[in-house]
N, C-alpha and C positions, 0 to 999 in steps of 0.2 A: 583492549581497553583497560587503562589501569585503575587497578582499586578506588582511590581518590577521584579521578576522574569520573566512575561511575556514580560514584556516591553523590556527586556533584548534581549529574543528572535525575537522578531519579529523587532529591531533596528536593530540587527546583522544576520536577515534573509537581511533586503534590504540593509544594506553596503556591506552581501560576494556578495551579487548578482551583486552589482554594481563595485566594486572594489576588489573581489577576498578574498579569503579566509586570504591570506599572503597579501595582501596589504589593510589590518584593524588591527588595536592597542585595545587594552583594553580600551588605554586613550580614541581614538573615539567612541568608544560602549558608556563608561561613560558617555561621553560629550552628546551626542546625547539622549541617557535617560535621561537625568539630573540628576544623581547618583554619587557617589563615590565610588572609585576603592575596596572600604569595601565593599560598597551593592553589590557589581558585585561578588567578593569574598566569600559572603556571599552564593551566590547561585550555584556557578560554581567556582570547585579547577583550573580554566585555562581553555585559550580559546580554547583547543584543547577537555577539556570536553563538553562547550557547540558547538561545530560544532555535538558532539557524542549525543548530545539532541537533537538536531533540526533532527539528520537521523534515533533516533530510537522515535522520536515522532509519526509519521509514520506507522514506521513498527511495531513498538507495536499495533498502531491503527487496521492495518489489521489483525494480527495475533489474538485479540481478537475477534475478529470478529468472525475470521473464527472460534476458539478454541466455540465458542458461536452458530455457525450455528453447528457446529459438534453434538455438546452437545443435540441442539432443535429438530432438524430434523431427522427422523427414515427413510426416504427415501433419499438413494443418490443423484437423483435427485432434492431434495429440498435442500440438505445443496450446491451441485453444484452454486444451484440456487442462493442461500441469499452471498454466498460466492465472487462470480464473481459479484454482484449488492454493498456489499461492499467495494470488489476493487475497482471499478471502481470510488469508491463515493473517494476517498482518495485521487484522481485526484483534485477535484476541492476543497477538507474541507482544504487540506495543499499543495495548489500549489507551493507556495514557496519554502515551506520544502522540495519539490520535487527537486523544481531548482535547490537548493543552493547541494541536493544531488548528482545528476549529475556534478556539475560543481565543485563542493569540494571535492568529495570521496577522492582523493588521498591520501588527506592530513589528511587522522585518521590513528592516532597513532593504531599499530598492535591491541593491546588489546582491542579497543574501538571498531577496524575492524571484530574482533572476535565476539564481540556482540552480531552485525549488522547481520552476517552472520548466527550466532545461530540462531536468528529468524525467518532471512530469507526462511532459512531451515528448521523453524517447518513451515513454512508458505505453503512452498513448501510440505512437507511430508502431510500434512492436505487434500491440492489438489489431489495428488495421490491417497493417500487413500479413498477420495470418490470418484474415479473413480476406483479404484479396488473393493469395494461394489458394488458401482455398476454393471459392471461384473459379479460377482458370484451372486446379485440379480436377473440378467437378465433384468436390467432396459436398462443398458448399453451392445453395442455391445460387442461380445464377441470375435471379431479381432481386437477389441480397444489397441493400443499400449500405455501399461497406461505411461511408462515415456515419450513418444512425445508427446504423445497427453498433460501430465501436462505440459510439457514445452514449448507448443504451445501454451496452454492458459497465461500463466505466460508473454508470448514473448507479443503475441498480445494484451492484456491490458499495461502492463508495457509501451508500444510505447505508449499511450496516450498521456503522457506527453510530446513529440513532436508535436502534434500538436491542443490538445484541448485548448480551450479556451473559458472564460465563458461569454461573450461577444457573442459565436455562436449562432448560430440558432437553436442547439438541447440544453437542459438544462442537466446535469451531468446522470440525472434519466432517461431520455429518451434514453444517449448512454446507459447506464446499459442496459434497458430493447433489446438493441440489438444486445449488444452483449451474454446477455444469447440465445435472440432467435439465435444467432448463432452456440452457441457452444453446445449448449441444442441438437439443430435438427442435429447437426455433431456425437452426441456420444450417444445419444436413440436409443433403440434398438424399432425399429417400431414394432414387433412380439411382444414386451415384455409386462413387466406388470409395466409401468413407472404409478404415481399417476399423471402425470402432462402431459394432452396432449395438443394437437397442438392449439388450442386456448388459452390457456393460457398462451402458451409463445412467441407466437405472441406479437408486439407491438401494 
């Protein structure tokens, strides 16, 4: 990403934060980078493409992630593992990004909305799918309700961003490691043949 370009972003990260999506102009983006309405131009066809940067900044981030724990890890308990430890990390690398998504969504243009959602949804299928391996491995219960249970873990990370903050007393790595030891000891199948036991996902 280039200089400018970043500058671009992380300007028009703290104006939507501060004054909304709709009540920010090109001309303030510009003014505030010290740029002109070319170099803004240059990087972003309209401000409605970069709002669509800043939400799949993000969610690209995690989806590779996870497309990359899929890939490493032969036991579904470890891709679970590295998977949930990068979610979580995405809280505090683009908190902003996060804010301006919550409080902006609205306002992407349908196409840009589709995206977002394409992703979201490999993002989502990725999570399922090593809980259904797991399952048929026996690492994972075998009353496991794999679409609640994905969408329990999705729900419960996702809520971070209401309340974390990195200023707290746990640092972003520490929530990780707790919340896998949560959802780790919620969906192991204790009889199984998980590679990863009880001391190691302890914090």
């Amino acid at each position: 990403m280039t200089d400018l370009r970043s500058r671009i972003i992380q300007t028009a990260l703290l104006l939507f934060e501060r004054h909304g999506f709709h009540g920010v102009t090109v001309n303030q983006i510009v003014e505030d980078v010290g740029t002109s309405k070319g170099g803004f131009y240059h990087h972003f066809a309209s401000k409605d493409e970069l709002l669509f940067v800043i939400h799949d900044t993000f969610i690209t981030y995690v989806l590779e992630k996870a497309e990359f724990a899929n890939k490493t890890y032969a036991s579904p308990t470890e891709k679970l593992q590295a998977i949930i430890k990068d979610f979580v990390k995405v809280f505090d690398l683009y908190k902003p990004h996060i804010a301006v998504f919550y409080q902006e969504t609205i306002y992407l243009k349908p196409r840009f909305e589709t995206l977002v959602k394409q992703k979201r949804d490999q993002f989502k299928q990725i999570v399922l799918e090593a809980l259904r391996e797991g399952k048929a491995c026996g690492e994972f219960r075998q009353d496991l309700p794999v679409e609640i249970t994905g969408m329990a873990i999705l729900g419960m990370v996702n809520w971070t961003y209401k309340w974390y903050r990195q200023t707290g007393t746990k640092t972003i790595d520490e929530i990780g490691d707790i919340f896998v030891d949560l959802i780790l000891h919620s969906v192991l199948n204790k009889g199984g043949t998980s590679r990863i036991s009880d001391e190691n996902i302890r914090i």
